[in-house]
C-alpha positions in Angstrom: -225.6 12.4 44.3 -228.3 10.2 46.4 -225.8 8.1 48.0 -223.4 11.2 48.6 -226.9 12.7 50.5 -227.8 9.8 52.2 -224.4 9.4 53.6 -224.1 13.3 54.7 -227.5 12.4 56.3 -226.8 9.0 58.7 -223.4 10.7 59.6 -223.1 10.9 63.4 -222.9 13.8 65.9 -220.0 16.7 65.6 -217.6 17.1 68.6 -215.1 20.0 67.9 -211.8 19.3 70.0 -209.6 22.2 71.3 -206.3 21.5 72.1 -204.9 23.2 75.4 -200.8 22.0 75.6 -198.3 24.1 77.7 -197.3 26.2 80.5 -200.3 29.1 81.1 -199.2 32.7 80.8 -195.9 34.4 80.4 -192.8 32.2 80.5 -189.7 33.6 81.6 -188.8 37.1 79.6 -189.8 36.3 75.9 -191.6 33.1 75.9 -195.5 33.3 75.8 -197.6 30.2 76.8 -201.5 29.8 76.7 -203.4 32.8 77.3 -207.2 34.2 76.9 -205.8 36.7 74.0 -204.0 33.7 71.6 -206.9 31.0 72.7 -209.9 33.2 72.4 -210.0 33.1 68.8 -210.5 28.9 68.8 -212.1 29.0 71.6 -215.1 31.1 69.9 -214.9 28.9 67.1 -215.2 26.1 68.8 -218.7 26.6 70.0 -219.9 27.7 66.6 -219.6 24.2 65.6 -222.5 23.5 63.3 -224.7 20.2 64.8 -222.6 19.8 67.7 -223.7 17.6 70.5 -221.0 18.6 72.3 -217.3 20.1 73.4 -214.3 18.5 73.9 -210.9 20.3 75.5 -207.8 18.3 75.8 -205.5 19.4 78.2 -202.1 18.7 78.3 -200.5 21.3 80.9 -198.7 21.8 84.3 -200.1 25.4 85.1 -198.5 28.4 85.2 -200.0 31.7 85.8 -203.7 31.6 88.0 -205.1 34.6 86.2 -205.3 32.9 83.0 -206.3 30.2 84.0 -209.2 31.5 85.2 -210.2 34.0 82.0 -209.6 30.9 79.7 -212.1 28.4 81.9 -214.5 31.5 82.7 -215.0 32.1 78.5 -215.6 28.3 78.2 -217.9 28.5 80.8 -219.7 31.2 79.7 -220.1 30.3 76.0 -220.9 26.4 77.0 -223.9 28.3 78.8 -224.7 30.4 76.0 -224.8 27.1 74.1 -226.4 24.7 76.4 -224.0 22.7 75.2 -221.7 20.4 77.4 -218.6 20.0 77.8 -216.0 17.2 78.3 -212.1 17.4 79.1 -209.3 15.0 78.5 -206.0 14.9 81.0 -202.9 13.8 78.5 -199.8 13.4 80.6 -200.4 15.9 82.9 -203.7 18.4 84.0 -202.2 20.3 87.1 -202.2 23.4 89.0 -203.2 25.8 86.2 -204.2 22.8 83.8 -206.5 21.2 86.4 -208.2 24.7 86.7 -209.0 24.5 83.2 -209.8 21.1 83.2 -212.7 22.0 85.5 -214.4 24.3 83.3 -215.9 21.2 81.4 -218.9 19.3 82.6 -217.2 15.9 82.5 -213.3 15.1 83.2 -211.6 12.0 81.8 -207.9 11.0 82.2 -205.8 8.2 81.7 -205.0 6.1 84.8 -201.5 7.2 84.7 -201.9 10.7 83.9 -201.1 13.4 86.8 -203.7 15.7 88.0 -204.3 17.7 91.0 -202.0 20.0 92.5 -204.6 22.7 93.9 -202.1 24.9 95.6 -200.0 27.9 94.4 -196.4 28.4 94.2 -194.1 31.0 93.8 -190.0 30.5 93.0 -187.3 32.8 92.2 -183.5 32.8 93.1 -181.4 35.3 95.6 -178.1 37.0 94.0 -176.6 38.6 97.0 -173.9 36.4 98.1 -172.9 36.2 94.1 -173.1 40.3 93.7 -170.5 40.7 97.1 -168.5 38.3 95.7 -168.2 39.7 92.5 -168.0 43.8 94.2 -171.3 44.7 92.7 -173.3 47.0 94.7 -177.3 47.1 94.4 -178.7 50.2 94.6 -182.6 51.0 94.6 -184.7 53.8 95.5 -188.5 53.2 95.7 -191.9 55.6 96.7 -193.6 53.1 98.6 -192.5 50.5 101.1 -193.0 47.4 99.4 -192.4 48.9 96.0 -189.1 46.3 95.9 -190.6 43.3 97.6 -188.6 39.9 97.2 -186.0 41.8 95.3 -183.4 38.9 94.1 -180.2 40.9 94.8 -181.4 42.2 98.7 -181.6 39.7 101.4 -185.0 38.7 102.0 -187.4 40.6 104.3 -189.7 38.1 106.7 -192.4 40.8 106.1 -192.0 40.3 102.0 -192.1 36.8 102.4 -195.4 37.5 104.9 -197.4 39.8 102.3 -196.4 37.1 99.4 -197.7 34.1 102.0 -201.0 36.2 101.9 -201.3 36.5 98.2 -201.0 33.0 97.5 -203.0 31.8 100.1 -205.9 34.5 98.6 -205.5 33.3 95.0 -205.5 29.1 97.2 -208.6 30.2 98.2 -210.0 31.0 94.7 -208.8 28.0 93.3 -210.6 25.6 95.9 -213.7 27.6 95.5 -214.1 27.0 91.7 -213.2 23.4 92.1 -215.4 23.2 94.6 -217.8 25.1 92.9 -217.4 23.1 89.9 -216.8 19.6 91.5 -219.6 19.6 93.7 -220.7 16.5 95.6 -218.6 14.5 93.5 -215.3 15.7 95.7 -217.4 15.8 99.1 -216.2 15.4 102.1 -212.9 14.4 100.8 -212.0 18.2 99.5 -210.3 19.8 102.4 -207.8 16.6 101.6 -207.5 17.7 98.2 -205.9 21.2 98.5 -202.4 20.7 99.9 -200.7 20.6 96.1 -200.7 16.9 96.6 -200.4 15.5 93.1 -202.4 11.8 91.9 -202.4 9.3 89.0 -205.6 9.3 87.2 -207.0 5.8 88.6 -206.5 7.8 92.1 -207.7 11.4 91.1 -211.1 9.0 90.4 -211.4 7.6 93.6 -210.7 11.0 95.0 -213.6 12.7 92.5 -211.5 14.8 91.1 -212.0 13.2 87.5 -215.4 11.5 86.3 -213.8 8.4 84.6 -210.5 6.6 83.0 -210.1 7.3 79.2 -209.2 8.7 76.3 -210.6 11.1 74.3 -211.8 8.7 71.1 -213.0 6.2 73.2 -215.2 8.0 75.8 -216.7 9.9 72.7 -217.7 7.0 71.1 -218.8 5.3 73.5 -221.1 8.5 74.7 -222.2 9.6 71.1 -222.0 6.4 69.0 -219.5 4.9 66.6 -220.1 7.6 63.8 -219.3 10.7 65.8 -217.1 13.0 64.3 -214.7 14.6 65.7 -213.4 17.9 64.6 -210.1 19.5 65.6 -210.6 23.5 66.0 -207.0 25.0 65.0 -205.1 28.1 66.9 -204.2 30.7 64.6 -200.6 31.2 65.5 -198.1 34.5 64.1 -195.9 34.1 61.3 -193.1 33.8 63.5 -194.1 31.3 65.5 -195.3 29.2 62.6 -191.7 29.7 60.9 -190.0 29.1 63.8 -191.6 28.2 67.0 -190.9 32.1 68.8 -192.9 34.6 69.5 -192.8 38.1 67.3 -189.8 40.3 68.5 -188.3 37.4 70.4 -184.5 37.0 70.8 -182.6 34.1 71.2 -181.5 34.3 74.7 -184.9 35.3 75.8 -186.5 32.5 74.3 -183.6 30.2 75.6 -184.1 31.6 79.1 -188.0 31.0 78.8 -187.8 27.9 77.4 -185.4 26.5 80.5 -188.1 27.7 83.1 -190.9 26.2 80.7 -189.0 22.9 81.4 -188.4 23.2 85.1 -192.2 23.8 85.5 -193.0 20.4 83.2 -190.5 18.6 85.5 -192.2 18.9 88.7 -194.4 16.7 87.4 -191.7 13.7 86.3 -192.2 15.2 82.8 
């Protein structure tokens, strides 16, 4: 019993690591990616940590929707202050868009040099149907209250003034996004940042050169080499449905909906190469 006490005793600091992998938000029609209501839960959890010296968040993302981006880095933000506790994120493969707004919720940023971070713009694609639905002798009909009730509709011809009220939507939710990096980034981005927000992607040796990142690592490493050798490090879990633990869908999801979301899922990974 003394040596089991001395041991619990000289063991090192407790980092918890949450794990944030995927597209953010909804995913096509059935398919649900990272969200504040699935990663509240862990993220809670995560800060309760007994004797924690700190927070780790690994990111492994290419974005997706802005929104929760921004409720997901605003709770870790909120609870790391509740805490006075800091916190540290790790780019895997790829920390953009969406997944570099989360990223910058943490005190410190560390990627690998080949990892891809960045892309602080917004984006927005869809397809058009018209020439298919004259070809085929389908004829769309829709009646709205409202002008732009049925902006960007996919089976009209598109309307310059859709595409103009859609241009200023994105460029409003642009200038969120380069407020909280700036905001979050500080002095370490300087007078580089207007450079920075043109969706311009970088490796990780060149998003540290930019100031976008603090340093080139991985998680293990950087951790023991800023809290010691005997740090322990604690993976925090996300409670997931039955459904999905049995097979991978969401509850009430149907095959081609999932299908469908999980082609779109892949189209967004592969901007990045991935």
């Amino acid at each position: 019993m003394g040596n089991w006490l001395a041991k619990r005793f000289a063991a090192g600091p407790v980092v918890p690591v949450l794990r944030f992998s995927g597209v953010i938000g909804q995913v096509g029609i059935g398919r649900k990616g990272l969200t504040l209501d699935d990663m509240n839960d862990a993220i809670e959890r995560t800060f309760k940590t007994r004797k924690m010296a700190a927070v780790a968040i690994s990111v492994n993302s290419p974005g997706g929707s802005p929104v929760q981006s921004a409720l997901m880095a605003a709770r870790i933000r909120a609870l790391a202050e509740e805490h006075d506790i800091p916190v540290y994120a790790f780019c895997e493969d790829v920390a953009a868009s969406g997944g570099y707004w989360l990223a910058c919720a943490a005190d410190h940023i560390y990627a690998e040099a080949a990892s891809i971070v960045g892309s602080i713009g917004v984006v927005s694609a869809g397809f058009g149907f018209t020439d298919l639905i004259a070809k085929a002798g389908v004829e769309r009909r829709v009646h709205t209250a409202g002008e732009s009730k049925a902006m960007l509709d996919p089976f009209r011809p598109e309307d310059p003034k859709d595409v103009k009220r859609l241009t200023a939507i994105q460029e409003d939710v642009h200038d969120q996004f380069k407020t909280w990096v700036r905001e979050r980034r500080g002095a370490r981005i300087g007078e580089k940042a207007e450079g920075l927000f043109d969706g311009t992607i970088w490796t990780g040796r060149k998003a540290l050169e930019l100031g976008l990142i603090d340093g080139v690592g991985n998680l293990h490493g950087v951790l023991r080499e800023k809290f010691g050798e005997k740090v322990r490090l604690r993976p925090v879990k996300v409670a997931r449905g039955w459904l999905q633990k049995r097979f991978g869908v969401n509850r009430g999801g149907e095959i081609a909906s999932e299908l469908l979301g999980a082609i779109e899922e892949r189209a967004i990974w592969s901007r990045y190469g991935l």
